[in-house]
C-alpha positions as CSV (number, residue, x, y, z in Angstrom):
1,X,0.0,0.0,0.0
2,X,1.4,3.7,-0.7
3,X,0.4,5.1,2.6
4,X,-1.2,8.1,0.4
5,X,-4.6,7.2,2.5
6,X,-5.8,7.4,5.9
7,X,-8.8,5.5,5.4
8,X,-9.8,2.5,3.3
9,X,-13.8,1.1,3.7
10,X,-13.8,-2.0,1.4
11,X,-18.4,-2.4,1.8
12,X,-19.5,-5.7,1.6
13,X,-16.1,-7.5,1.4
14,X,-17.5,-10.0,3.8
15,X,-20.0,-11.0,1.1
16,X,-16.8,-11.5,-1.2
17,X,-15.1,-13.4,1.2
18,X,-18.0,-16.0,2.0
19,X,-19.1,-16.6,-1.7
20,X,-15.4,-17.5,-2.7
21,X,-14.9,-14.9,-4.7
22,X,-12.4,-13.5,-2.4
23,X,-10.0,-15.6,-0.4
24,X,-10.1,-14.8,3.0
25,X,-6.3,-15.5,3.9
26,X,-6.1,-12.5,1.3
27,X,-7.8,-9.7,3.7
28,X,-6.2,-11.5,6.5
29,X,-2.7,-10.8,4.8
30,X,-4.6,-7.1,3.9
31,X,-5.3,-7.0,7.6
32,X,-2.1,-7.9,9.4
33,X,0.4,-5.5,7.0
34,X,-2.1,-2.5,6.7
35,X,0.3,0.4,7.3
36,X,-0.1,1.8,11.2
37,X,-2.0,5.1,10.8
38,X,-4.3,3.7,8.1
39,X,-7.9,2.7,9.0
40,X,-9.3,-0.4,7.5
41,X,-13.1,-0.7,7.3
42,X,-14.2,-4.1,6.5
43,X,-18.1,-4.2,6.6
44,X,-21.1,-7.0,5.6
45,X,-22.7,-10.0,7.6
46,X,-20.9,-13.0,9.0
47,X,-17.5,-12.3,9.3
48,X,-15.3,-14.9,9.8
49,X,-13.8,-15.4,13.1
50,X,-10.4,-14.7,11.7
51,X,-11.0,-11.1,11.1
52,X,-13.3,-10.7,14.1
53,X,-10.1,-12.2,15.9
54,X,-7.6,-9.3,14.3
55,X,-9.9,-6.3,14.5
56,X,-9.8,-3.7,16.5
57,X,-13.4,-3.1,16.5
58,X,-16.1,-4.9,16.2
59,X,-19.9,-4.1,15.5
60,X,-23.1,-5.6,14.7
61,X,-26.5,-4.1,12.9
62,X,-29.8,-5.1,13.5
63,X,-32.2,-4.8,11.3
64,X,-35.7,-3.2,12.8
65,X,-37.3,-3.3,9.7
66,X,-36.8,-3.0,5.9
67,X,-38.5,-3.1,2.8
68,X,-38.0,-6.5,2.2
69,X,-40.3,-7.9,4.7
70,X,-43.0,-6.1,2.4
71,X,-41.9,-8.0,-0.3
72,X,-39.2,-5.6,-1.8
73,X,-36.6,-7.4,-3.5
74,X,-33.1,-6.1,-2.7
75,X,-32.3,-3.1,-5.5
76,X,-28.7,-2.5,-7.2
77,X,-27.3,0.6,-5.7
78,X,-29.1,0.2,-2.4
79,X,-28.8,-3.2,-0.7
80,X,-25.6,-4.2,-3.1
């Protein structure tokens, strides 16, 4: 990495990661030889415990309601 940023938020990798489209010994590697100062932001649902393991936070959303539970199927731009 160059070190020209301070903050990195890679959305939905965890969706890359669990459909094999991403290795996950990749982000680990990504994870473990991030430069110091930058801030990595890994987001989506079911991390594995690898990367829960190496973070230095961790948080969860819960879903209170959404348009999907009226039937709305998940739009390009929104949900992915």
């Amino acid at each position: 990495m160059s070190g020209e940023w301070d903050l990195i938020i890679m959305d939905e990798i965890m969706a890359a990661v669990n459909c094999g489209y991403l290795p996950l010994k990749e982000v680990v590697e990504l994870v473990k030889t991030k430069p110091l100062k930058l801030e990595l932001v890994l987001t989506g649902r079911d991390a594995p415990l690898k990367l829960i393991e190496l973070a230095d936070y961790v948080s969860e959303i819960t879903a209170r309601k959404h348009p999907m539970e009226k039937g709305v199927m998940a739009r390009e731009g929104i949900e992915y």
